[in-house]
DSSP file (Angstrom, degrees, kcal/mol; ACC not computed):
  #  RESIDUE AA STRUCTURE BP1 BP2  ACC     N-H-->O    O-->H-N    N-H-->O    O-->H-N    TCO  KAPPA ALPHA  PHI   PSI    X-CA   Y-CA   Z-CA
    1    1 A X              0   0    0      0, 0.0     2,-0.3     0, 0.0    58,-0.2   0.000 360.0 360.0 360.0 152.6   -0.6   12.0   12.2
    2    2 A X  E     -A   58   0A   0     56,-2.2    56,-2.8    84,-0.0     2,-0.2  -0.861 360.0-135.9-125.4 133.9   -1.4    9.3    9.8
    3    3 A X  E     +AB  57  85A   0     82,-0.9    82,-2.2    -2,-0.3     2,-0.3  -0.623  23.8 177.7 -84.7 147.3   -4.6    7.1    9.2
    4    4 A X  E     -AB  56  84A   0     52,-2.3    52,-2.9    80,-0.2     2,-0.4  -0.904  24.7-138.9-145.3 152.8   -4.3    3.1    8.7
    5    5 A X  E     -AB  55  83A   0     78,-2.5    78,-1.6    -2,-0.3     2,-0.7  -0.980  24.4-160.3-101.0 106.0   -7.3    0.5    8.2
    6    6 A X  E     +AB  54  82A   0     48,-2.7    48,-0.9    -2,-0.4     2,-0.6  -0.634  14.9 177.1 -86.1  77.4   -6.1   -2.2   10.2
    7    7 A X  E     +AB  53  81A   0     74,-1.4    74,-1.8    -2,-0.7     2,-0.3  -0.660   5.3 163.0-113.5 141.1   -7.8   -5.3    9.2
    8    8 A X  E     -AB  52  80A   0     44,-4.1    43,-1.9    -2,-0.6    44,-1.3  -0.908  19.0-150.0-136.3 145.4   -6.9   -9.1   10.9
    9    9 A X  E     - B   0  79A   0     70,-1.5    70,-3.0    -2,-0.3    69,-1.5  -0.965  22.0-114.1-144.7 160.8   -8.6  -12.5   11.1
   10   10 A X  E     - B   0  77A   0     -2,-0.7    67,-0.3    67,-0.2    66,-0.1  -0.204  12.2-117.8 -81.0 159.3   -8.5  -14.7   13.5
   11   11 A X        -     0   0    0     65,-1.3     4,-0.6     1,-0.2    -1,-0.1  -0.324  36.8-116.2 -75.3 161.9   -7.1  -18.3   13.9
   12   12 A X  S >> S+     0   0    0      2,-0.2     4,-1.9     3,-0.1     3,-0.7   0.893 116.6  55.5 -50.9 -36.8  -10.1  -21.1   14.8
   13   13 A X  T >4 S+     0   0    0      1,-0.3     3,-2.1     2,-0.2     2,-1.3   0.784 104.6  51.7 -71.4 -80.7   -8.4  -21.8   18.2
   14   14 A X  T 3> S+     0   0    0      1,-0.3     4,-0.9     2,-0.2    -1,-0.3   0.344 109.4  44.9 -39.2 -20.1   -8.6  -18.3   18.8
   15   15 A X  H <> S+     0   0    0     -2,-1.3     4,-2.1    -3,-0.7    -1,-0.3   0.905 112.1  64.7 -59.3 -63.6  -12.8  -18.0   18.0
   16   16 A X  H <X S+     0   0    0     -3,-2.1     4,-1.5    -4,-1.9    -2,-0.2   0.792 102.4  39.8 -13.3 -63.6  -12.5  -21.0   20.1
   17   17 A X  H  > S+     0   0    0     -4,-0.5     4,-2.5     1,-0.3    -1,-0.3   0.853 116.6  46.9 -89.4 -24.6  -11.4  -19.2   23.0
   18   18 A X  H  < S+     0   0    0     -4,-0.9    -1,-0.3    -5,-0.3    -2,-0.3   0.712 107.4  57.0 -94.7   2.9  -13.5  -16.2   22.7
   19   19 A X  H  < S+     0   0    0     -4,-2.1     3,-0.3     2,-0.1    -1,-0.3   0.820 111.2  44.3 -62.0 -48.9  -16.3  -18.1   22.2
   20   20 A X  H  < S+     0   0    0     -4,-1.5    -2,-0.2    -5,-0.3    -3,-0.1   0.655 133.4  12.0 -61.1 -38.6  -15.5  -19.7   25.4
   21   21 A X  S  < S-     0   0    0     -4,-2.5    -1,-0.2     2,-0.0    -2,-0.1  -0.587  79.8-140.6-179.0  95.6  -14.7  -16.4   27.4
   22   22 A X        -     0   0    0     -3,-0.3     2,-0.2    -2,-0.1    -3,-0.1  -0.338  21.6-174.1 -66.2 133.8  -15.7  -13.4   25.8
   23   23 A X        -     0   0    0     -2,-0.1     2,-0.5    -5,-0.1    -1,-0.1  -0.539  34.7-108.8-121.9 174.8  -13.1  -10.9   26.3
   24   24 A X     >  -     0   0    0     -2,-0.2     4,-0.8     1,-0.2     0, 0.0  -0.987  37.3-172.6-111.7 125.8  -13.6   -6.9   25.0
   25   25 A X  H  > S+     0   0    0     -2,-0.5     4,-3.7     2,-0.1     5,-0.3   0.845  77.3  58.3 -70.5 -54.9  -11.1   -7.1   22.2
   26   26 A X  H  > S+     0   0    0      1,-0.2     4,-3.7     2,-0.2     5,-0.1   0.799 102.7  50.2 -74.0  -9.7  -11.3   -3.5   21.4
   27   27 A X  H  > S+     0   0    0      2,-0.1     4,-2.3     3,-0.1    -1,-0.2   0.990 115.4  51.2 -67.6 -37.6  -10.1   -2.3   25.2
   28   28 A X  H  X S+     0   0    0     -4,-0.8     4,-1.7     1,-0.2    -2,-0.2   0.874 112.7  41.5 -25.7 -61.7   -7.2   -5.0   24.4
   29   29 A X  H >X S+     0   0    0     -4,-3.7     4,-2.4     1,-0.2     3,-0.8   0.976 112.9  55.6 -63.3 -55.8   -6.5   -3.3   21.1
   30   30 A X  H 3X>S+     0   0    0     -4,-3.7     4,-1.7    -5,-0.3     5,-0.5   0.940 107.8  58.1 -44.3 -39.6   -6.9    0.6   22.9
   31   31 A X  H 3X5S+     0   0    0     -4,-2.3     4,-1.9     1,-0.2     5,-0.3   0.922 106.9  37.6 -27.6 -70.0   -4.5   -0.6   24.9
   32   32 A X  H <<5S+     0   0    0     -4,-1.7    -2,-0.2    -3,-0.8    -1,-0.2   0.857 114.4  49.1 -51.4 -59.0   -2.1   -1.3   22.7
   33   33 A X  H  <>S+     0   0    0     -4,-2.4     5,-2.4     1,-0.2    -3,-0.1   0.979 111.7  49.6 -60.0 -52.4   -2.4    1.4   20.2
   34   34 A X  H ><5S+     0   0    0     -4,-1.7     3,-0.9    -5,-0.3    -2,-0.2   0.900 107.9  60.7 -52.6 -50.0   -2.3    4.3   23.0
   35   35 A X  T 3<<S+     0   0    0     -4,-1.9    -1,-0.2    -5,-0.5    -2,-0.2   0.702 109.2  39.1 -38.0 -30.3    0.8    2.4   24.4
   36   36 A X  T 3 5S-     0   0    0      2,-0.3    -1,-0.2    -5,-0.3    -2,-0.2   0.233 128.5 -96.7-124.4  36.7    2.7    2.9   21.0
   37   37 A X  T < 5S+     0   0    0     -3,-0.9     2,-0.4     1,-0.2    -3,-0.2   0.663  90.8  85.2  61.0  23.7    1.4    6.4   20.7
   38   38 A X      < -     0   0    0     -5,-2.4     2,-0.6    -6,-0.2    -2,-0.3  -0.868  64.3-117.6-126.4 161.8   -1.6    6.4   18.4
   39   39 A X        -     0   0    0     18,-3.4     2,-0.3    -2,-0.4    18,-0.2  -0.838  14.6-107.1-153.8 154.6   -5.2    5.8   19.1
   40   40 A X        +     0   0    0     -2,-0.6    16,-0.2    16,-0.1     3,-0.1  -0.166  25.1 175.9 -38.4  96.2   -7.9    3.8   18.5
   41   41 A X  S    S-     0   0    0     14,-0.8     2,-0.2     1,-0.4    15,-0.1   0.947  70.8 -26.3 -23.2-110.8  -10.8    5.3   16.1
   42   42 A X        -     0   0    0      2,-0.0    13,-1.9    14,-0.0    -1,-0.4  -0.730  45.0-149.9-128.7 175.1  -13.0    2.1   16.0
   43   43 A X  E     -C   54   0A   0     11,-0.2     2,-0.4    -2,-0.2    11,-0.2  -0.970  21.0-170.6-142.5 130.2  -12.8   -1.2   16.3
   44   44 A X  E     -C   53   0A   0      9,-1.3     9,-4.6    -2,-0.2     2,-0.3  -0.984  20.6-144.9-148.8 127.1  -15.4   -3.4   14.2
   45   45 A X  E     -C   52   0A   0     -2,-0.4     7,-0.2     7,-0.2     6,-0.1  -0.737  38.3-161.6 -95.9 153.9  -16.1   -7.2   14.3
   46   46 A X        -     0   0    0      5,-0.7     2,-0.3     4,-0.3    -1,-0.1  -0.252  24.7-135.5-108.0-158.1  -16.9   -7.9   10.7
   47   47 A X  S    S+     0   0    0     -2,-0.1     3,-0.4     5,-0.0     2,-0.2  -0.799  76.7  36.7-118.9 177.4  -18.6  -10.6    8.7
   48   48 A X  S    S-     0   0    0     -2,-0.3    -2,-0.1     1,-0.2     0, 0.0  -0.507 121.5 -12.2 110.6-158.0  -16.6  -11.6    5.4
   49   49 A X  S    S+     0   0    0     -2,-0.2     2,-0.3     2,-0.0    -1,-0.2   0.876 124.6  52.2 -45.1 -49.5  -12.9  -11.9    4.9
   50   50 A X        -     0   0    0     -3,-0.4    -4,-0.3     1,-0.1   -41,-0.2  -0.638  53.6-161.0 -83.9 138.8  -12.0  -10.1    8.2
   51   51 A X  S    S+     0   0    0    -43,-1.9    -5,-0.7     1,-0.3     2,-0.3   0.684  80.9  22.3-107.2   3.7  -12.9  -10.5   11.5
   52   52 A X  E     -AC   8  45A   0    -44,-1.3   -44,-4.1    -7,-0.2     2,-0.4  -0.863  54.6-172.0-168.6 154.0  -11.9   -7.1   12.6
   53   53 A X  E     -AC   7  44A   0     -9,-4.6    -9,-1.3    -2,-0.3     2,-0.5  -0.948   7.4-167.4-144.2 126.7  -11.3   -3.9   11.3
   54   54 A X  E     -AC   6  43A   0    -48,-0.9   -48,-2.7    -2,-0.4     2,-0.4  -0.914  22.3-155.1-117.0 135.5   -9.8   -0.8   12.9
   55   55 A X  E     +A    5   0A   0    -13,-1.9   -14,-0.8    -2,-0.5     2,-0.3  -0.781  36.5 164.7 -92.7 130.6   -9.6    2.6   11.9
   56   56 A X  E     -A    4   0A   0    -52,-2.9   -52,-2.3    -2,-0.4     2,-0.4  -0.966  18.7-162.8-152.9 153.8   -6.2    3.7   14.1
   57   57 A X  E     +A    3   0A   0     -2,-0.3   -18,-3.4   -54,-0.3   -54,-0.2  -0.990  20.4 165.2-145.3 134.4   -4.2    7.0   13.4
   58   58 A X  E     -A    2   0A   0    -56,-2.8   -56,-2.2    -2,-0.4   -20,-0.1  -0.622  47.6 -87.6-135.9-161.1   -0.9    7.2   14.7
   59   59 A X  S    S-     0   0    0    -58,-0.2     2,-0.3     1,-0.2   -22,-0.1   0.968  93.6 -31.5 -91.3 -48.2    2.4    9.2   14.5
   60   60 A X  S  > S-     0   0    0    -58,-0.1     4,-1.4   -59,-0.1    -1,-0.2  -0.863  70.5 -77.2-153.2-159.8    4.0    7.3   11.8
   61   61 A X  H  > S+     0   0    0     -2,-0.3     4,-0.6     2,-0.2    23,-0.0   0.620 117.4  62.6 -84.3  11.1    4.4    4.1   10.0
   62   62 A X  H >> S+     0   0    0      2,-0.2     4,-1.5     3,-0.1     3,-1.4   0.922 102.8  55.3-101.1 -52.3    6.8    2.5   12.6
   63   63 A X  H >> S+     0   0    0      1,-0.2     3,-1.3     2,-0.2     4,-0.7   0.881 105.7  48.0 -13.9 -76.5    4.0    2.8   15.1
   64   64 A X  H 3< S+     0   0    0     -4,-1.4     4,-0.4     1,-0.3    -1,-0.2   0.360 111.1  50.1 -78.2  -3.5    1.8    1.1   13.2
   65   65 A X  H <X S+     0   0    0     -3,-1.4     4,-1.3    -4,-0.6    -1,-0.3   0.816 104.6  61.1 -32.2 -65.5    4.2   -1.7   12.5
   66   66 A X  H <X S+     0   0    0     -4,-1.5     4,-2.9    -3,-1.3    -2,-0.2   0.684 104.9  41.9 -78.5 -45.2    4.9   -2.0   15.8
   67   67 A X  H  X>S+     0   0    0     -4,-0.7     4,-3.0     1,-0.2     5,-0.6   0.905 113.2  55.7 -94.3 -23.9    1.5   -2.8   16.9
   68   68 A X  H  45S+     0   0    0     -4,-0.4     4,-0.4     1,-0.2    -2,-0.3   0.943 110.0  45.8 -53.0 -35.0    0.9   -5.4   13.6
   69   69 A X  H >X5S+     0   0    0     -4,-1.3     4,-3.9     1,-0.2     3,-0.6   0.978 110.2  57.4 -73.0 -55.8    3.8   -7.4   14.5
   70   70 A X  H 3<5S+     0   0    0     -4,-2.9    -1,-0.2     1,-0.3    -2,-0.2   0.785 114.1  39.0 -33.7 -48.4    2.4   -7.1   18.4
   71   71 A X  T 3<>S+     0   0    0     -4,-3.0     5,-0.7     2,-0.2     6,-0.4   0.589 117.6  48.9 -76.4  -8.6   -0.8   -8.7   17.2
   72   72 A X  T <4<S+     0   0    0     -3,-0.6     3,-0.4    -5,-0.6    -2,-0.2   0.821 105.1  55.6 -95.0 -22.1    1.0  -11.2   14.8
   73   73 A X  T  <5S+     0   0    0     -4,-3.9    -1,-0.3     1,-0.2    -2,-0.2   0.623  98.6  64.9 -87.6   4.5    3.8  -12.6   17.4
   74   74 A X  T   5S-     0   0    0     -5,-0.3    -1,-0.2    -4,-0.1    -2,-0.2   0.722  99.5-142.7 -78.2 -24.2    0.5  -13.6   19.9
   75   75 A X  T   5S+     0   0    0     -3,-0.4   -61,-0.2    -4,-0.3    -3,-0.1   0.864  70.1 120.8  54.6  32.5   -0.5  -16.3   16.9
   76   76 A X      < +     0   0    0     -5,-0.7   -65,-1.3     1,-0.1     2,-0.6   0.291  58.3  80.4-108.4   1.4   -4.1  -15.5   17.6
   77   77 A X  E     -B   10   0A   0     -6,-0.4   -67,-0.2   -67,-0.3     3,-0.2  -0.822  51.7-169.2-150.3 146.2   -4.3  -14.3   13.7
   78   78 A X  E    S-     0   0A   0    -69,-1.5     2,-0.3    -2,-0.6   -68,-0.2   0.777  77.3 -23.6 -77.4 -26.6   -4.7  -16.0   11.0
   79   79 A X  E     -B    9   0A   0    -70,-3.0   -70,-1.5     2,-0.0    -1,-0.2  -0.766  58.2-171.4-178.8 144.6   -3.9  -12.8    8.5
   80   80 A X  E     -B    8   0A   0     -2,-0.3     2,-0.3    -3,-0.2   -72,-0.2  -0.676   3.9-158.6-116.0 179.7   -4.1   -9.2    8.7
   81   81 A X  E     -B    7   0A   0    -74,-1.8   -74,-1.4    -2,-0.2     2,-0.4  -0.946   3.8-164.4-156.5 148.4   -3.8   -6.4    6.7
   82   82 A X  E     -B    6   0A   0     -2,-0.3     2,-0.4   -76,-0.2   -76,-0.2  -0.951   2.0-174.6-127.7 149.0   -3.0   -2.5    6.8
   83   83 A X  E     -B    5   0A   0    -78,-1.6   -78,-2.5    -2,-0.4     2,-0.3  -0.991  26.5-130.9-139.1 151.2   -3.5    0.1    4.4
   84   84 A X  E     -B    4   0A   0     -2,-0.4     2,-0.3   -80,-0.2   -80,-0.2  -0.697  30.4-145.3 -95.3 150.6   -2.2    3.6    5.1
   85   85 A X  E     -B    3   0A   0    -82,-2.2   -82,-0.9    -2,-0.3     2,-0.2  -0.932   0.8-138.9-122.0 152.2   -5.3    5.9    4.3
   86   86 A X        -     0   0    0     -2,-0.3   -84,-0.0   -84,-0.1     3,-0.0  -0.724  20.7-120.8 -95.7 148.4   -4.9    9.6    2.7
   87   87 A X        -     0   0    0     -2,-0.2     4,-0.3     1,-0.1    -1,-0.1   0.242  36.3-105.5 -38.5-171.7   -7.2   12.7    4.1
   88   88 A X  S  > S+     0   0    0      2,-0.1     4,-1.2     3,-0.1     5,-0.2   0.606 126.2  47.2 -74.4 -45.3   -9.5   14.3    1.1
   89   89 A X  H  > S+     0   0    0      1,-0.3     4,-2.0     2,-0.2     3,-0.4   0.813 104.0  49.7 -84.6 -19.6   -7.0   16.8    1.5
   90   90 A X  H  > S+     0   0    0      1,-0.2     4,-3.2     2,-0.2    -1,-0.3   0.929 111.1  53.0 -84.5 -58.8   -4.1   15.1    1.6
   91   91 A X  H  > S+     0   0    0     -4,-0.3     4,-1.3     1,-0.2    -2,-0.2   0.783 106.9  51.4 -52.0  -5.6   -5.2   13.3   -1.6
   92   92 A X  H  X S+     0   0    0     -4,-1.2     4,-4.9    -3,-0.4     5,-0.4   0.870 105.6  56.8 -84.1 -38.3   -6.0   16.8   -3.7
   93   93 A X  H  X S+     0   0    0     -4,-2.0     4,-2.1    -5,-0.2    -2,-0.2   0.896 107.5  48.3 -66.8 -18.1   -2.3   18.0   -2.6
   94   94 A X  H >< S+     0   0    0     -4,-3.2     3,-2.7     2,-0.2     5,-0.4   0.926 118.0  45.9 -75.0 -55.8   -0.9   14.2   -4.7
   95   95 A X  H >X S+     0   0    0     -4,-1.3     4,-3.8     1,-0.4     3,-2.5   0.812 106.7  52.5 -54.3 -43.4   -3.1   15.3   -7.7
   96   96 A X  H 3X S+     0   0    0     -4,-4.9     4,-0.7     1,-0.3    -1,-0.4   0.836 118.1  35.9 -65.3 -14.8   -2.2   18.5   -7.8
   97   97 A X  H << S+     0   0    0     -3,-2.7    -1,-0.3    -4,-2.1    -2,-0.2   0.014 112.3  59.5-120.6  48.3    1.6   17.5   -7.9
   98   98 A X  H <4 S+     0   0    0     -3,-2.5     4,-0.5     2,-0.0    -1,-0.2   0.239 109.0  45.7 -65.8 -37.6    0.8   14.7   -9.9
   99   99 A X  H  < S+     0   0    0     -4,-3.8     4,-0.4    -5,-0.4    -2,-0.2   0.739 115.8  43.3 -72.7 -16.2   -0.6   17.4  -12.3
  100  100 A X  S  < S+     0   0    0     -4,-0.7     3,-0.2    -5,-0.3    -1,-0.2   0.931 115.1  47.3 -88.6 -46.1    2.3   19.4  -12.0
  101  101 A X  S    S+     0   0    0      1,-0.1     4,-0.3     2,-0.1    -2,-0.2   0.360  90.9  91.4 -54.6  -8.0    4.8   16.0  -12.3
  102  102 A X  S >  S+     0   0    0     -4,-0.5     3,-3.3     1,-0.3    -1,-0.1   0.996  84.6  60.6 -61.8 -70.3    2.4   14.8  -15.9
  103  103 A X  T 3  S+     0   0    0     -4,-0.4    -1,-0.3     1,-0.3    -2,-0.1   0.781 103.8  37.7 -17.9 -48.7    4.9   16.7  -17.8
  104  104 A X  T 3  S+     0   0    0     -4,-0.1     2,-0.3     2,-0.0    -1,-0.3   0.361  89.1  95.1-117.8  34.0    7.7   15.2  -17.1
  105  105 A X    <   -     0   0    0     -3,-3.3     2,-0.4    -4,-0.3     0, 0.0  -0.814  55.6-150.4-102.7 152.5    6.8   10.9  -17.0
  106  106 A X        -     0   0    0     -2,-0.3    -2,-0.0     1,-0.0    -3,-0.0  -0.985  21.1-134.0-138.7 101.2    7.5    9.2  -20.5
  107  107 A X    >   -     0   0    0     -2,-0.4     3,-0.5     1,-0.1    -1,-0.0   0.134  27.0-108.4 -45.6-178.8    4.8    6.2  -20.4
  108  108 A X  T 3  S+     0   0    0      1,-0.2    -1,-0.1     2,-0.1     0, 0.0   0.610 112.7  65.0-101.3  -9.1    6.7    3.0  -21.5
  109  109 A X  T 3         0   0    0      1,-0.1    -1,-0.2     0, 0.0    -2,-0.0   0.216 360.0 360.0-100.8   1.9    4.6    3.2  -24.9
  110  110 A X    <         0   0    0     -3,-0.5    -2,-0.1     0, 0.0    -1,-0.1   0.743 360.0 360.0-142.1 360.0    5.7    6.2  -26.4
């Protein structure tokens, strides 16, 4: 299974309306993810660039497609973003076969 940081913000209308009639976003979201086989970590309203940010681990990256596109064809946001995240461990196995791969890259400078 695979980690992603999901992070989206929302259009005005859409503040608008949950300002108006507060919904629970993140049962919305559980929905969703558990529906396309992964699930929901957390779910966090932010301040800053984002207005929410999810921690979601799923099966692969067509999952997690799946569910951006889901949130992106409603029009209720104004931009998201995902970034796939590595374990600790999964990041020592790239170094070590980056260290093993050093050998054999020719920088453009030499």
């Amino acid at each position: 299974m695979s980690f992603y940081l999901y992070q989206m913000s929302y259009t005005p209308e859409a503040v608008k309306a949950l300002v108006a009639s507060p919904s629970d976003r993140e049962a919305a979201a559980r929905k969703l993810i558990e529906g396309l086989g992964g699930k929901l970590h957390h779910l966090f309203f932010a301040f800053g660039k984002h207005d929410v940010i999810c921690l979601i681990e799923g099966p692969d990256d067509v999952m997690m497609a799946a569910g951006a596109l889901a949130v992106g064809a409603t029009g209720t946001a104004s931009s998201s973003s995902t970034v796939k995240l590595m374990t600790a461990a999964e990041a020592m196995r790239a170094m070590q076969t980056a260290g093993k791969a050093l050998g054999t890259y020719r920088p453009p400078m030499a």
